[in-house]
N, C-alpha and C positions, 0 to 999 in steps of 0.2 A: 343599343336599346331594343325592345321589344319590336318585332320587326313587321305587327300585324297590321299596321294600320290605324286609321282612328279611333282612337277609346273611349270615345265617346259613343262610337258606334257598340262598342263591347261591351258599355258600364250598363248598357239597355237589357243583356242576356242575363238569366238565372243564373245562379253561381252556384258550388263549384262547379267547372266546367273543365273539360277538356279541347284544347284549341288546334288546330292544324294546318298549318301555313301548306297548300297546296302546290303551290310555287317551288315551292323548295324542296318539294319531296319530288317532284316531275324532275328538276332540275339533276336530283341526287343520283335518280334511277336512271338517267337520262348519260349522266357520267359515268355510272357503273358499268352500264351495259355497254357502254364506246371502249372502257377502259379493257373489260373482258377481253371484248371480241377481237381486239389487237394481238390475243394469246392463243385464241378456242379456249377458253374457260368456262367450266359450267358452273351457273351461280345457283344457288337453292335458296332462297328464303325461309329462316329461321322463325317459325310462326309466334314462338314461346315471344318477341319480343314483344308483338302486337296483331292480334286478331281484330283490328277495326273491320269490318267488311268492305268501306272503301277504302281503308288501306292496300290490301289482299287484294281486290279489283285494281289500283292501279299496277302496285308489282308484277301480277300475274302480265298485266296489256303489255309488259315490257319483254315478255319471253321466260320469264327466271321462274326456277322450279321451287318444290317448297321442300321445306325441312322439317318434322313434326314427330313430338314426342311425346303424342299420344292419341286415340282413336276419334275423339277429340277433335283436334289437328286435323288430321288426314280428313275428317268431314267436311271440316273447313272449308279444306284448300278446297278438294272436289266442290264442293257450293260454291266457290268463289272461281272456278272455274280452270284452276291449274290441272294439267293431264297426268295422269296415274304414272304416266313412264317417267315422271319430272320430281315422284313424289319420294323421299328416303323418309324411313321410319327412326330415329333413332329414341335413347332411354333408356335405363338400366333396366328400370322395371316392369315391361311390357307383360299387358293379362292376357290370357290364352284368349278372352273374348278378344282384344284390338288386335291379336297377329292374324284369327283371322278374318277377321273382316279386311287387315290391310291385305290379304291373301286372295279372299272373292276381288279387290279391287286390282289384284295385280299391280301394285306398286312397284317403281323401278328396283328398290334395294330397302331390305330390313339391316342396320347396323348393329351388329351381335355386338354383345359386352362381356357373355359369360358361357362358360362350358354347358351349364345347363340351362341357358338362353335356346341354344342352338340344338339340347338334345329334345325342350318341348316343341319348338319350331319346326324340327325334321318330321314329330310326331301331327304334328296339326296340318302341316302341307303332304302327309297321306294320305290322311283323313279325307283329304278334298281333293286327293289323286292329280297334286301339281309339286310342283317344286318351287319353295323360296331363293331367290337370290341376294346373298349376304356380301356383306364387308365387314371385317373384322375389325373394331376399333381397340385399336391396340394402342397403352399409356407408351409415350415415346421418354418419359422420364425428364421431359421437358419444362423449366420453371417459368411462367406468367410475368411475372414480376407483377403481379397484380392481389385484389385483395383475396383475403384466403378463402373465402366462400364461392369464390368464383375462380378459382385456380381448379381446373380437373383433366389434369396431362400429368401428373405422380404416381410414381407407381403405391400400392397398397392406399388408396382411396377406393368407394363405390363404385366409380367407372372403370370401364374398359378389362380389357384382358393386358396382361403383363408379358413382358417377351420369355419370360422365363415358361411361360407356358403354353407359346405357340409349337411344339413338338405335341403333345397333348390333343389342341386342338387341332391341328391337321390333322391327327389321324382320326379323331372323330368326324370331321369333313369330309374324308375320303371314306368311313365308314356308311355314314350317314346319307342312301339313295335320294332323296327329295331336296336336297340343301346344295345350292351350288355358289360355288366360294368366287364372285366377280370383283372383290377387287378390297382394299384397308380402307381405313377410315383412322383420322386422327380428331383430337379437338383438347388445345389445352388452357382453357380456358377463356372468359369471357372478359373487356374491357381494358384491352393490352394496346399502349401508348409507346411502346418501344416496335421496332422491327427486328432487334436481335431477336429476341424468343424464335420468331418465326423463321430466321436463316440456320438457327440450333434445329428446331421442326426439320428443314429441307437436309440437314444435315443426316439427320436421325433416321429420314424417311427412306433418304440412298440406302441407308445400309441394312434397313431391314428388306428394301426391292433388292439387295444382292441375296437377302439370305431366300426370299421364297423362287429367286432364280435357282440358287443353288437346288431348293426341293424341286425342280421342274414345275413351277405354277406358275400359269400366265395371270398376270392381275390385268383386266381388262381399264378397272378405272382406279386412283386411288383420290380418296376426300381428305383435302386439308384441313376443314373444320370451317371456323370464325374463328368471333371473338376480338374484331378491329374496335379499337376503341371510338370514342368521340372527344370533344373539347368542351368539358362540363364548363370549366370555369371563365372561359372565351368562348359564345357558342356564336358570336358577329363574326368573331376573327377565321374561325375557323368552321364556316356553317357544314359544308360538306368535306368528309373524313379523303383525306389523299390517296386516293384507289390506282393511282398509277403507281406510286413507292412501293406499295401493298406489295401490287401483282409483279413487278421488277423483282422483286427477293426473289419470288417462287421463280420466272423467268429464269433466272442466273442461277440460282443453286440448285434448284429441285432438277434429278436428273429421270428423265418423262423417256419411258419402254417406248418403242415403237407402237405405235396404233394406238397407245394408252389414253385416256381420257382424264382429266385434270378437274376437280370439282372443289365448287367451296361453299358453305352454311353459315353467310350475313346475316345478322339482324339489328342490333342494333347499329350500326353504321347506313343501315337505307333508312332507318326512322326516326333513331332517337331527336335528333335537332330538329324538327318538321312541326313536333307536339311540345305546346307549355299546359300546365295547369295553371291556368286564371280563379282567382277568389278573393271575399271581400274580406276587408274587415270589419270584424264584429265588433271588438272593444276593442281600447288599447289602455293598457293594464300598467300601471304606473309601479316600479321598482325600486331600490336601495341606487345600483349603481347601471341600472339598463332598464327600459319600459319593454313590455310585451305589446305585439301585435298580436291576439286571436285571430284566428280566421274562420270562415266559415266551410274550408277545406283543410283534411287532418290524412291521417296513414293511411286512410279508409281509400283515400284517391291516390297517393303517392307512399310507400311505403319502401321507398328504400334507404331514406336518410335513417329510418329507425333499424330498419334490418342489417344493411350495409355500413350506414354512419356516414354514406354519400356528400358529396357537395351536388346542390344546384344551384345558378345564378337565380337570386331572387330578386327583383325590380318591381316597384312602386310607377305604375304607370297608366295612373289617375289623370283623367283631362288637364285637371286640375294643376297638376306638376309641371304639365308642357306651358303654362300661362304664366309660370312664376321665377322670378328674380332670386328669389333665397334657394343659392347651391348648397347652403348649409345640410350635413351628413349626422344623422343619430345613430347611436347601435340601440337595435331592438332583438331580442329574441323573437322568430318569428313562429307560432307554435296553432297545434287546430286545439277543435274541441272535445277529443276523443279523449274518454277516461283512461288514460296512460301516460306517463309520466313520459315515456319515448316519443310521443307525438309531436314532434321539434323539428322544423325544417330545414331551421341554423341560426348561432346563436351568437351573438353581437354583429349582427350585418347592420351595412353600413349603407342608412336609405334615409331619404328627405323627412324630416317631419309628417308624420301619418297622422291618419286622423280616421275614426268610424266611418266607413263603404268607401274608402278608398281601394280600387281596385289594383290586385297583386300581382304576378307574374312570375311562375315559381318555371324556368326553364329546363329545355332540354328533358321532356319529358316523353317523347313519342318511341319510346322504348320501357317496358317494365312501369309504365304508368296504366293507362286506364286496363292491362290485361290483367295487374293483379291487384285491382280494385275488389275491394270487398265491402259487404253489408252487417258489419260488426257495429256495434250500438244500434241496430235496425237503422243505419242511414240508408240513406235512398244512394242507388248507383246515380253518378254525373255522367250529364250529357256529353255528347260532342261532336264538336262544332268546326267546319272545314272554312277559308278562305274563299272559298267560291261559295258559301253558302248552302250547303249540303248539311243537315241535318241526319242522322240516320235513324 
């Protein structure tokens, strides 16, 4: 169950809301960084999953650098306190404004994706009489097993550069005076529940560290990416993601240059389980062969069951429910208010008898929830609200 505490205390809050179990995110980052440092791994914080400010403030107090793709981002993180040499830029689409501003801030490493990525880049660190230091994210042709909008390690998608044209790009790197080539960069994808994928990645990676051995480049670091998943539909069972199995793969397979430096780009695996979306219901809306829950939180606050088609555990967890006797289960469709027929959270879930303001718990949200909240129907952005009581 819902693991915040008294709901009584919470049925008192505005709704919708965003909730953040603070405990558990200390605890996450708290395992992350032990599990790391057993290896010298460097972790980056993937900003895209969540820009809460005290989010970002606690990660940062933990050491870990960030990950950010776009100027955006990298504002961010610098406000939130993470150091320029911690900070990689990645993105297919970077504008000449963001490279150079991440160029005045001197960020550790821009992640080039394209040949002509890297010939406006060479062009704009003239400009400002310094040199960019790149990592080539190169598609390892590696499959996710995950869903197709979030699979981006294939080769002929948007991202990355293809090995078939690393001849190419070396010689424009060695052409190219302000651009200095420190080290690859992988990433194939987002929400992978298996650890094969990742041992094919260590597989893939050996062989292309024999081939820039063979051109005489030394790669000073190389980026494994993210992309760990979580446990959408047990988020009790499995609160924090297995960051020791993680790092073992890469341990064992990955075969690590001398002096080389080992890095990885988490996000949702430090947040996702930390954040629920709490909301009431408005009506319950009576059906043929299923009642609807309305709620008073729609795609506006969470928008990946419409985008993705996602699961999240959704729980009924009204004071009310904890005082009662009847374990009897209804299916309702649980759906907001927003004019779209997608607006659906999930559909014959299986929850106690509801009733109008009974408070909802739509879990496993502190990833891709309140970052790609929007203001469609002119709704007002939701709050959000920390376990220790931290309002932002």
């Amino acid at each position: 169950m819902f693991p915040a505490g008294s709901a009584r205390e919470l049925e008192g809050l505005p709704t919708p809301l965003y909730y953040y179990d603070t405990g558990l995110l200390e605890e996450t980052l708290r395992r992350l960084e032990n599990e790391a440092s057993k290896h010298d791994y460097h972790v980056h914080y993937a900003l895209k999953a969540n820009t809460n400010p005290n989010i970002l403030h606690a990660i940062k107090s933990h050491g870990f650098g960030a990950d950010c793709v776009s100027g955006g981002e990298i504002s961010a993180a610098v406000d939130a306190g993470f150091a320029p040499g911690k900070i990689v830029f990645a993105g297919v689409g970077k504008s000449d404004d963001e490279m150079r501003m991440a160029l005045s801030r001197d960020i550790f490493c821009f992640n080039c994706e394209s040949v002509q990525e890297i010939e406006v880049l060479n062009g704009l660190a003239k400009s400002k009489s310094t040199k960019a230091r790149i990592a080539l994210r190169i598609n390892p042709n590696v499959h996710a097993d995950t869903h197709h909008y979030i699979t981006t390690g294939l080769e002929e998608n948007k991202f990355g550069i293809n090995p078939w044209e690393l001849n190419s790009v070396i010689e424009l790197v060695k052409r190219s005076e302000h651009i200095e080539l420190i080290g690859i960069h992988f990433h194939i994808g987002s929400q992978i529940t298996s650890l094969e994928p990742y041992r094919s990645l260590c597989m893939r990676a050996n062989e292309l560290q024999d081939w820039f051995a063979k051109q005489h480049l030394e790669l000073k670091h190389i980026n494994l990416g993210g992309g760990l998943g979580i446990n959408y539909h047990e988020p009790d069972t499995q609160a924090i993601p297995d960051f020791a199995s993680f790092f073992a793969v890469f341990h064992e397979f990955l075969e690590v240059r001398k002096g080389q430096e080992v890095h990885f780009e988490l996000g949702r695996a430090l947040v996702g389980q930390c954040g629920s979306l709490l909301s009431k219901v408005l009506f319950v809306k009576k059906g043929i062969n299923r009642n609807f829950l309305i709620l008073d939180a729609g795609m506006t606050e969470l928008i990946r069951p419409a985008l993705y088609q996602s699961y999240h555990k959704i729980e009924n967890i009204s004071s009310r429910i904890e005082n009662t006797s009847d374990a009897s289960l209804h299916p309702y469709d649980v759906v907001g208010p927003v004019c779209e027929s997608s607006d659906c959270f999930g559909k014959a879930v299986e929850l106690p008898e509801s009733f109008r303001g009974d408070l909802i718990a739509i879990r496993s949200t502190g990833a891709y929830g309140e970052v790609m909240a929007s203001n469609y129907n002119l709704r007002e952005k939701a709050q959000a609200y920390f376990s220790k009581g931290v309002k932002p």
